[in-house]
C-alpha positions in Angstrom: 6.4 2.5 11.4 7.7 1.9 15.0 4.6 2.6 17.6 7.0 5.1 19.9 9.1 7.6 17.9 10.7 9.1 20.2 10.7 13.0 20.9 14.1 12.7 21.5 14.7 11.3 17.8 12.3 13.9 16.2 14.6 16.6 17.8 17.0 15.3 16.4 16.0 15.2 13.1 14.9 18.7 13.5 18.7 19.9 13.9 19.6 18.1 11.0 21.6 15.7 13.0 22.2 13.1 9.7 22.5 9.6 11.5 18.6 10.4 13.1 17.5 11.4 9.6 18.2 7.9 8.5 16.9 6.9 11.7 13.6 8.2 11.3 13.4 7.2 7.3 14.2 3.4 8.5 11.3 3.4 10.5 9.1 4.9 8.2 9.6 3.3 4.6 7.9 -0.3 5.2 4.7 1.2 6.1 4.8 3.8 3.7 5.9 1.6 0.8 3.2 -0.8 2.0 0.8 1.8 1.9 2.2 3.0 -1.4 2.3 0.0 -2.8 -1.6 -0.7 -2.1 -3.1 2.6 -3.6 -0.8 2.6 -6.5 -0.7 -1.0 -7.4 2.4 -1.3 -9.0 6.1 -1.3 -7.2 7.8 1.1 -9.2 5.5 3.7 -8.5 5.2 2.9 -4.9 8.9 3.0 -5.0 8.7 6.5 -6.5 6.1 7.7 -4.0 8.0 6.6 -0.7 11.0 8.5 -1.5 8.8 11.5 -2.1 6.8 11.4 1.0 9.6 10.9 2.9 11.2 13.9 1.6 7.7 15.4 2.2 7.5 14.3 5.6 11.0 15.3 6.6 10.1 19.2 5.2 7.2 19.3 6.9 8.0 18.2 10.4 9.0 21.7 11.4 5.1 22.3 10.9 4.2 18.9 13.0 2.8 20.4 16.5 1.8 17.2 18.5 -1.7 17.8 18.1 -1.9 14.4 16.9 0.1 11.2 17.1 3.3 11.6 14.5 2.8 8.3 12.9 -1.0 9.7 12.4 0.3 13.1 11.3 2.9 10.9 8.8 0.2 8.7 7.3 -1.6 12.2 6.8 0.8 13.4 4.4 1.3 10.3 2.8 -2.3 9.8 1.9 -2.7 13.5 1.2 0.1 12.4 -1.7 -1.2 9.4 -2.7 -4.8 10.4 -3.0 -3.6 12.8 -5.6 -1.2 11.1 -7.3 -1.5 11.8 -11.5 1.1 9.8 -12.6 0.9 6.6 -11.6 0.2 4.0 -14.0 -3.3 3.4 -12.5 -3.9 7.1 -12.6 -3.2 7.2 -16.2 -5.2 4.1 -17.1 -8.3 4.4 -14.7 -9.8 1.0 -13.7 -13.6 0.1 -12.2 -14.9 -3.4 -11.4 -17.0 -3.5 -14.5 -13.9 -3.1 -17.1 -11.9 -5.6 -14.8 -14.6 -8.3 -14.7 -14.8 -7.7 -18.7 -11.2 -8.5 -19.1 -11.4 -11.6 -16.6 -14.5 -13.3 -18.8 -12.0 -12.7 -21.8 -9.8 -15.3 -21.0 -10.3 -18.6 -18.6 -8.5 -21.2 -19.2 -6.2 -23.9 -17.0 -2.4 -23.7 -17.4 -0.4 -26.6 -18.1 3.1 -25.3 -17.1 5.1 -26.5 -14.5 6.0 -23.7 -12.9 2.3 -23.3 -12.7 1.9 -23.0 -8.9 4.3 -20.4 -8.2 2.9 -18.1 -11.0 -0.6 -18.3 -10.0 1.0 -16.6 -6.4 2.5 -14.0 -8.1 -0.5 -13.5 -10.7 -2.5 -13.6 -6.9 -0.3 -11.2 -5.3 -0.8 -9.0 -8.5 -4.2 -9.4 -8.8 -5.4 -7.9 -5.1 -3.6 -5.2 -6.0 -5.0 -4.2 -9.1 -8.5 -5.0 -8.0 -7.7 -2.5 -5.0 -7.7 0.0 -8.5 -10.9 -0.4 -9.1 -12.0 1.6 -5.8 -11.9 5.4 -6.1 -8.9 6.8 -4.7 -10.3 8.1 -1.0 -12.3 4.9 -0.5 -9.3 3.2 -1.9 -7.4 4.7 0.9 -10.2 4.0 3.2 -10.6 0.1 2.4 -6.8 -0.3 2.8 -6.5 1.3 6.3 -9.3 -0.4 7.6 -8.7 -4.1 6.3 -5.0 -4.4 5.8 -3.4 -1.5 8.1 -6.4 -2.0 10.9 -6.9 1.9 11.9 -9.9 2.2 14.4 -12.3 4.5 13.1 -11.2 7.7 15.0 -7.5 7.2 14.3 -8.6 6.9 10.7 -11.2 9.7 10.2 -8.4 11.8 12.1 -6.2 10.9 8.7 -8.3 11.0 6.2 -10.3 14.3 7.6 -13.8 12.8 7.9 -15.9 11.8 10.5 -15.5 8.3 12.5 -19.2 7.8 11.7 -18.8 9.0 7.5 -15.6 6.9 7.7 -17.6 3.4 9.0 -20.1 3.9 6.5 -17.7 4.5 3.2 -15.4 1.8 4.7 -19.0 -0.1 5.0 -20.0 0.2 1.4 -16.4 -0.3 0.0 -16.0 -3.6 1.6 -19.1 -4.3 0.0 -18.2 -3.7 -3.7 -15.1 -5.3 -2.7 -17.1 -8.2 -1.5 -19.7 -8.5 -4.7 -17.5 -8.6 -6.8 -15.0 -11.6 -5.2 -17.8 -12.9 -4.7 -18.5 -13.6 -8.2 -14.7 -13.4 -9.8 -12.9 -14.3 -7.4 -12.0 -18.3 -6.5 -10.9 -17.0 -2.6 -14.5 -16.0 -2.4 -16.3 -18.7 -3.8 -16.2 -17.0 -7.4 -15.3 -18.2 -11.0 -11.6 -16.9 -11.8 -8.8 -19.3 -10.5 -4.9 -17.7 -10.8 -3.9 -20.6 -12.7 -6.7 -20.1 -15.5 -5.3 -16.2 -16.1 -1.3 -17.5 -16.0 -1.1 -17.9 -20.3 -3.4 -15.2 -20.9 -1.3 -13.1 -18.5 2.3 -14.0 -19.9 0.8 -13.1 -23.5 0.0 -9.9 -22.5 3.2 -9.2 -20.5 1.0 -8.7 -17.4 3.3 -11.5 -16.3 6.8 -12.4 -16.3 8.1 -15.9 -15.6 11.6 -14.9 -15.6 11.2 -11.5 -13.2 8.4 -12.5 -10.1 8.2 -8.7 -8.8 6.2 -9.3 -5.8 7.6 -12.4 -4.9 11.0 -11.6 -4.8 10.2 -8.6 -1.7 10.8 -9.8 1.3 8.2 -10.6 3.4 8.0 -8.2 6.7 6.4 -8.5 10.0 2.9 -9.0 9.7 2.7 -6.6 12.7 4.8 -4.2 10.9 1.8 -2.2 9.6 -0.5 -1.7 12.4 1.2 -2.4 15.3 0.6 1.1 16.4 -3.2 1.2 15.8 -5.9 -0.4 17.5 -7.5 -3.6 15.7 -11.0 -2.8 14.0 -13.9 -4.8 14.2 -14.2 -8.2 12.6 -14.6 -8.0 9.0 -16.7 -9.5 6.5 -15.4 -13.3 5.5 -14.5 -12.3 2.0 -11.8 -9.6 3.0 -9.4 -12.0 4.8 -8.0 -12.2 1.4 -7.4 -8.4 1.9 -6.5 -8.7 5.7 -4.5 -11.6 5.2 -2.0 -9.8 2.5 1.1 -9.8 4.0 3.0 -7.0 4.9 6.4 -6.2 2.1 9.7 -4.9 2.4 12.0 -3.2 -0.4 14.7 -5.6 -0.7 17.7 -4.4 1.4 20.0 -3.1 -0.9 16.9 -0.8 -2.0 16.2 0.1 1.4 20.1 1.3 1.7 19.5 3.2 -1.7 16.5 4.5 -0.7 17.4 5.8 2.9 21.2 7.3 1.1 19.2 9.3 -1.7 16.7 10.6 0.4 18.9 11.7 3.3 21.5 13.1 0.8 18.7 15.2 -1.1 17.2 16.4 2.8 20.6 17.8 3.5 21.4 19.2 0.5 18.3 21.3 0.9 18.9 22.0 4.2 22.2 23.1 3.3 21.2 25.5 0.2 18.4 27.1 3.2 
């Protein structure tokens, strides 16, 4: 999300001018796939989720009064979405950190394929995901916009509709669960489960796909791309550099193109019909 978004472009968008539609939709989709893509855990449905809040966001900003910052207003109605998303696959299949650890003892054992090295990245890049599941949804949100988007406490209590001081403390004991339970599962934190002893087990189960690397094949965007318009937080606990470190993605261009054409296209047809 660009830190200035100009009023200029927003009043352009608000008389349906189509070229500052796609505009404002370039400049949003990184962060809100990113954001997606964090509190959903799985691409497809963050996929799913950007187009909607950018539709959401575009039929809202008639409403948007400048009380706030827009991109704070933006992330607003994206977490408002995401919060209560239903039908992601995460929402379906509810996960906690006891039932992960369970299925992490089931299997440990060291891979012997050759492609070994560049699985266990994508089983990693999978795996901080899907342990981001195990956090309720609003401290989910919470523990991703403190450690990987970096909002200061006021920008992100303003979001999420809490206090700066409730906010510290949830943040506070979220990065602790986070942190127990690297600590003891986790190989980045000094814990028992290496990537490479979950490849096999993971193929079996079609968690993993050798031929189809989803999250390595995004493109890798600027790591300021996600809070350059937010102050850094404090420092944070050693164990959630794994988190802070996760770098920011993009939807592959030709997705971006498809993304920012069906979105636009639906936005004026609506605004057409009106």
């Amino acid at each position: 999300m660009d830190k200035q978004i100009s009023e200029a472009l927003i009043e352009k968008v608000l008389d349906h001018q189509p070229q500052a539609v796609n505009e404002l939709i370039a400049q949003l989709q990184t962060s809100i796939f990113n954001l997606a893509l964090r509190m959903l855990g799985n691409i497809a449905d963050a996929e799913d989720a950007t187009q909607e809040i950018l539709l959401l966001v575009l039929e809202k900003l008639p409403a948007f009064r400048g009380e706030s910052a827009l991109t704070t207003w933006v992330y607003r109605v994206a977490v408002n979405r995401l919060i209560d998303e239903k039908r992601s696959m995460f929402a379906q299949h509810p996960l906690s950190f006891e039932a992960y650890a369970q299925d992490i003892q089931a299997y440990q054992q060291e891979s012997q394929r050759e492609d070994r090295v560049i699985l266990a990245r994508e089983l990693k890049l999978s795996c901080t995901n899907v342990m981001l599941q195990c956090l309720k949804p609003q401290d989910r949100c919470i523990f991703i916009l403190g450690t990987m988007f970096k909002a200061d406490s006021r920008q992100a209590a303003e979001i999420l509709g809490l206090t700066p001081e409730n906010y510290r403390q949830r943040l506070s004991r979220a990065r602790r669960k986070m942190a127990d339970f690297m600590s003891q599962y986790c190989y980045l934190a000094s814990g028992g489960c290496r990537c490479t002893c979950r490849i096999d087990f993971a193929i079996g189960t079609q968690r993993l796909d050798p031929e189809n690397l989803e999250y390595s094949k995004l493109p890798s965007a600027d790591p300021q791309v996600l809070h350059q318009h937010l102050e850094a937080m404090e420092k944070i606990e050693d164990h959630m550099t794994v988190f802070d470190q996760m770098e920011a993605r993009l939807l592959p261009e030709e997705k971006q193109r498809h993304l920012q054409e069906v979105v636009s296209s639906v936005w004026m047809e609506k605004v057409c019909q009106n």
